[in-house]
Residue frames as qw, qx, qy, qz and C-alpha x, y, z in Angstrom:
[[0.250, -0.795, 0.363, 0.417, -45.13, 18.32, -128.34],
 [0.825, 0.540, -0.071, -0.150, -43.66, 17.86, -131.59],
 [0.960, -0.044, -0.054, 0.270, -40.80, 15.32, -132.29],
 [0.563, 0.472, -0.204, 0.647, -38.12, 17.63, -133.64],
 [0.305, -0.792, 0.245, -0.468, -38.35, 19.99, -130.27],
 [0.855, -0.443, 0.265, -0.061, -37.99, 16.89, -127.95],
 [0.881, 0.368, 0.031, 0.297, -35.18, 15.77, -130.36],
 [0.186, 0.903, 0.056, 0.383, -33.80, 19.33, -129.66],
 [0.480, -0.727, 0.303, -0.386, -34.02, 19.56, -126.04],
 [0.853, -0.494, 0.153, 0.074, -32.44, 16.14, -125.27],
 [0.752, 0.404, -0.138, 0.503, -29.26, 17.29, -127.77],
 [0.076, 0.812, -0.294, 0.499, -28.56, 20.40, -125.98],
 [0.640, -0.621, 0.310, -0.331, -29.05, 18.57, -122.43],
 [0.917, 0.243, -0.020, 0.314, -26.38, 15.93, -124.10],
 [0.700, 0.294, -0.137, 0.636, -24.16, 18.27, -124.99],
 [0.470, -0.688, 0.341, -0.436, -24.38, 20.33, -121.43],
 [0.834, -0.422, 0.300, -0.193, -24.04, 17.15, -119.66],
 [0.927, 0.266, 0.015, 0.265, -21.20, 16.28, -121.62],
 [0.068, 0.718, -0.250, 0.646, -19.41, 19.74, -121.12],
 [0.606, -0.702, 0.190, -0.323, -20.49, 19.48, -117.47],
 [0.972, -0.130, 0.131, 0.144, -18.22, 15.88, -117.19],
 [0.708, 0.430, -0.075, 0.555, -15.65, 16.61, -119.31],
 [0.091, -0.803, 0.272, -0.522, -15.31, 20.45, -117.33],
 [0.638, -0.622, 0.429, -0.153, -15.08, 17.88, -113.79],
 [0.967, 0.089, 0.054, 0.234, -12.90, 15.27, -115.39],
 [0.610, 0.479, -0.307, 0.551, -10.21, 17.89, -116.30],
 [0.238, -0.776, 0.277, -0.514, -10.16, 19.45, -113.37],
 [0.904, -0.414, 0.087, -0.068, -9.92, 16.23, -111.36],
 [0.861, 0.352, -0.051, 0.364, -7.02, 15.16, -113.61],
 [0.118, 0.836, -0.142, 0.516, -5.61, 18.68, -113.23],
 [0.581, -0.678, 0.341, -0.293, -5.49, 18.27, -109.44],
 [0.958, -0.095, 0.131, 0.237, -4.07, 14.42, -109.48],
 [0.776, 0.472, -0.041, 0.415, -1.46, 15.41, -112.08],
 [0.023, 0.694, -0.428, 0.579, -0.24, 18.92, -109.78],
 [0.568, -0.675, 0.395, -0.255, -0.13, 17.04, -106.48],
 [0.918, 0.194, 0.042, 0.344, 2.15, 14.37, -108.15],
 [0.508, 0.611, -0.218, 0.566, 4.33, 17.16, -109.19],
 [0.250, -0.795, 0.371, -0.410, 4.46, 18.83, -105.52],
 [0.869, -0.401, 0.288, 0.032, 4.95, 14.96, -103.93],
 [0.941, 0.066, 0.035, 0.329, 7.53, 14.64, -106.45],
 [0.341, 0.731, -0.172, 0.566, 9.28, 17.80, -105.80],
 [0.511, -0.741, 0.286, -0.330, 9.27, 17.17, -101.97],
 [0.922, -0.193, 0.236, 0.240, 10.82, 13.54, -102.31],
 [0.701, 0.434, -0.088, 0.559, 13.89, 15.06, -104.87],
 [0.117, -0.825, 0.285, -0.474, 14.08, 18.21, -102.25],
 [0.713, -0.627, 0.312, -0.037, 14.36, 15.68, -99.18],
 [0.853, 0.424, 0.066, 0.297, 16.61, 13.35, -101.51],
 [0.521, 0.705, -0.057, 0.477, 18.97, 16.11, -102.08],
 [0.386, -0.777, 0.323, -0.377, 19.46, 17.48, -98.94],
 [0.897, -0.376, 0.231, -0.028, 20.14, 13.98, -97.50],
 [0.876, 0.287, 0.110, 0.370, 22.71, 13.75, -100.19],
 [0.157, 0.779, -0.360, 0.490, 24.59, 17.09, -99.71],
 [0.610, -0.670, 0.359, -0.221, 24.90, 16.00, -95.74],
 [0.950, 0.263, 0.157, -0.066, 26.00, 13.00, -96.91],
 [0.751, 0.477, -0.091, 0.446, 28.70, 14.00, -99.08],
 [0.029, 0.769, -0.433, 0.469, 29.96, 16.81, -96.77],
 [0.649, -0.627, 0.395, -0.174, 30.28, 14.11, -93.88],
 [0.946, 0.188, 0.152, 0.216, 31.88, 11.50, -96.23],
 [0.479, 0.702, -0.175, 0.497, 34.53, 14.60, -96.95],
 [0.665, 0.074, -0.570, 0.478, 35.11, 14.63, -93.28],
 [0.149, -0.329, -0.033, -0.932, 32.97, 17.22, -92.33],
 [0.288, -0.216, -0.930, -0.069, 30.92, 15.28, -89.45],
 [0.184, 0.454, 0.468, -0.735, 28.81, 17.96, -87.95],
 [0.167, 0.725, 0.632, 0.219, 25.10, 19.08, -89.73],
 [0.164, -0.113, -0.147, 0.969, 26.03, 22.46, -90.18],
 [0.326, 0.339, 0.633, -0.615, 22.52, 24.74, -89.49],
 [0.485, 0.357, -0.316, -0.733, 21.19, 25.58, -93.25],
 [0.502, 0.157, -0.797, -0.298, 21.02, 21.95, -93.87],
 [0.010, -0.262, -0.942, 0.208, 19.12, 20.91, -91.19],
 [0.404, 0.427, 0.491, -0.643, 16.69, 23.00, -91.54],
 [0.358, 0.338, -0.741, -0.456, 16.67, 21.96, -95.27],
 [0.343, -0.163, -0.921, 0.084, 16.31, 18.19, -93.96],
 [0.190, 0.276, 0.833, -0.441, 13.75, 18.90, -91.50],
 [0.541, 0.454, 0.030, -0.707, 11.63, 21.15, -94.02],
 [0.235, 0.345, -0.803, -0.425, 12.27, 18.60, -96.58],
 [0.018, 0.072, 0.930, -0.360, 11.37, 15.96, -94.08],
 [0.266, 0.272, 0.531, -0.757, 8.33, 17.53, -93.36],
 [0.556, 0.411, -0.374, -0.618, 7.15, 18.13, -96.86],
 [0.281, 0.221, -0.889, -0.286, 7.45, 14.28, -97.17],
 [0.059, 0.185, 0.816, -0.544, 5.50, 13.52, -94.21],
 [0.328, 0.415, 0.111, -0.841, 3.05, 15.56, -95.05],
 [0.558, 0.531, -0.186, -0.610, 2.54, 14.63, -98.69],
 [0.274, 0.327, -0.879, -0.213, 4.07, 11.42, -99.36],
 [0.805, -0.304, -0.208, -0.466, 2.18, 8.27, -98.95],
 [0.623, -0.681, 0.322, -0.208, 1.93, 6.26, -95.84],
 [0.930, -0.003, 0.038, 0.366, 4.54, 3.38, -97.34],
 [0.490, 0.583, -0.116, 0.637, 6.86, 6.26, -98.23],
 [0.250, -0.709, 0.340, -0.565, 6.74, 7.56, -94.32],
 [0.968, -0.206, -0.002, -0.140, 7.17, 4.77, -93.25],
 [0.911, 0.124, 0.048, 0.391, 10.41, 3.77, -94.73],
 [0.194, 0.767, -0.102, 0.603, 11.35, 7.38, -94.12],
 [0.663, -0.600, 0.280, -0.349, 10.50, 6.78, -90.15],
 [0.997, -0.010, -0.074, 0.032, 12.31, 3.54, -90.63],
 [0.608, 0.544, -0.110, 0.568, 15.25, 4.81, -92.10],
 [0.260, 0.548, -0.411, 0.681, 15.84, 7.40, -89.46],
 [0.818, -0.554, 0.055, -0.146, 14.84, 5.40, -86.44],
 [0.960, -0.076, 0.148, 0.223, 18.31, 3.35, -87.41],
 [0.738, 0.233, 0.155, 0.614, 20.06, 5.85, -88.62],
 [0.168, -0.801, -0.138, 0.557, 21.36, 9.44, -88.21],
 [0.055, -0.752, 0.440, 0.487, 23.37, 9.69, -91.17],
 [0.842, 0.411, -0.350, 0.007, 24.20, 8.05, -94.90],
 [0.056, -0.777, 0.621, -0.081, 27.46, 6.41, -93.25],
 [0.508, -0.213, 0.834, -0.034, 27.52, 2.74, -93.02],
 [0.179, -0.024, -0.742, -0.646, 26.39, 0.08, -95.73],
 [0.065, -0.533, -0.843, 0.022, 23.10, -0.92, -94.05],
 [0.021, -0.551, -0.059, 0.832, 22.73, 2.79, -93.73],
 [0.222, 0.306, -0.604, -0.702, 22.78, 2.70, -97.92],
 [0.117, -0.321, -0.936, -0.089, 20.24, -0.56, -97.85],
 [0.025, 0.776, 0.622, -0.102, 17.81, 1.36, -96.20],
 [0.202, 0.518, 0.061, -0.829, 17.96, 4.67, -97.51],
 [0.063, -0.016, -0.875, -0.479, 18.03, 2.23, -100.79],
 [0.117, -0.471, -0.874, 0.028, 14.56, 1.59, -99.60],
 [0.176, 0.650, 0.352, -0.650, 13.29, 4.83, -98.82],
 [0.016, 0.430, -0.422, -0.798, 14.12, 5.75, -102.32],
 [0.169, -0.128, -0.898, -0.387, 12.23, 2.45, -104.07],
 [0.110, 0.559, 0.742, -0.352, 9.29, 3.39, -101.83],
 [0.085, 0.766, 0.219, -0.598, 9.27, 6.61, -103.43],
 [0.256, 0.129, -0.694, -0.660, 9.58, 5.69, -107.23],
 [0.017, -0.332, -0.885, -0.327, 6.82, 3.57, -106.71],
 [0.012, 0.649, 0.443, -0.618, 4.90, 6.29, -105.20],
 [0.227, 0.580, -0.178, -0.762, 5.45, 8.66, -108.00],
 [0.823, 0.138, 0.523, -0.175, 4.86, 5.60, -110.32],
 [0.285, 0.613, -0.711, -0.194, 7.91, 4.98, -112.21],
 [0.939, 0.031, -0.249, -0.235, 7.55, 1.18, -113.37],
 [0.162, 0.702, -0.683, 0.123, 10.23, -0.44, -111.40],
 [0.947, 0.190, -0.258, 0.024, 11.96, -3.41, -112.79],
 [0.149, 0.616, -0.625, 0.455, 15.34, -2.39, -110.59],
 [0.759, -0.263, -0.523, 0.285, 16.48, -4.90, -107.62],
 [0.462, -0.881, -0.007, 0.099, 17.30, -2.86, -104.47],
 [0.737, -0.396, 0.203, 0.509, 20.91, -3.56, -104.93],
 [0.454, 0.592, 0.516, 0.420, 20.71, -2.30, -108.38],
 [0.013, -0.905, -0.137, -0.402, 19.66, 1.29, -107.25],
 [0.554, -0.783, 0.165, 0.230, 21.96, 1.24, -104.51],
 [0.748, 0.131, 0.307, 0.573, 24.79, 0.61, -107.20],
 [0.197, 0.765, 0.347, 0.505, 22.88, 3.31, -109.24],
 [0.349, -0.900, -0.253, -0.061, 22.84, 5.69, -105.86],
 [0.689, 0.706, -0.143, 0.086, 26.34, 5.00, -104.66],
 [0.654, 0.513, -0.543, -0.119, 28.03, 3.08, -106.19],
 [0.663, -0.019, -0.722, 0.197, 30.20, -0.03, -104.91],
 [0.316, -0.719, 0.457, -0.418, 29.59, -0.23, -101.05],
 [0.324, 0.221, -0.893, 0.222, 31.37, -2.46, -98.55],
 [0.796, -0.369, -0.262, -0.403, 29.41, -5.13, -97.23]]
């Protein structure tokens, strides 16, 4: 067989088998990068809910009125589902002890669901628990 053919054949089967990698690398990426975005659109959905209930029971408003629980349980669910197992955890934690944002150890551990879930979505965090509870909010009585 002459040199320049074999030379040929092992460029094309290079640059196939380069294509072929590169075609399953983006796709892997592809996938990683979109189920980040859905886990991080289920932890700001559950987030948000927990904070509207929140704020309407801090205004004096102490019943879950029905749109918002089912909000919080779909929300819930979506986290369960998709979040990882330190982030259910501290979600299961959180509402073993609690029913509601209302007290300050309430705020400590929801503080904690929240830091479970930056480091989940991997935001570098250099914040102290108290810190983000400052950040969350703001002064509470200990």
């Amino acid at each position: 067989m002459d040199t320049s053919l074999i030379v040929a054949c092992i460029g094309v089967v290079s640059v196939l088998a380069s294509a072929l990698v590169q075609y399953k690398l983006g796709r892997l990426n592809e996938r990683s990068k979109k189920e980040e975005e859905v886990r991080t659109q289920a932890y700001l959905d559950f987030v948000n809910v927990v904070s509207e209930i929140a704020s309407s029971s801090n205004s004096g408003n102490r019943s879950v009125d029905g749109e918002r629980h089912k909000k919080l349980v779909s929300s819930k669910s979506r986290v369960v589902l998709l979040g990882s197992d330190q982030v259910v955890r501290s979600v299961s934690d959180f509402f073993c002890k609690h029913q509601q944002l209302s007290s300050a150890e309430s705020y400590k551990d929801f503080t904690l669901v929240i830091m479970a879930m930056r480091k989940d979505v991997s935001v570098k965090n250099k914040l102290k628990s108290d810190e983000l509870e400052v950040a969350l909010f703001g002064k509470t009585s200990q």
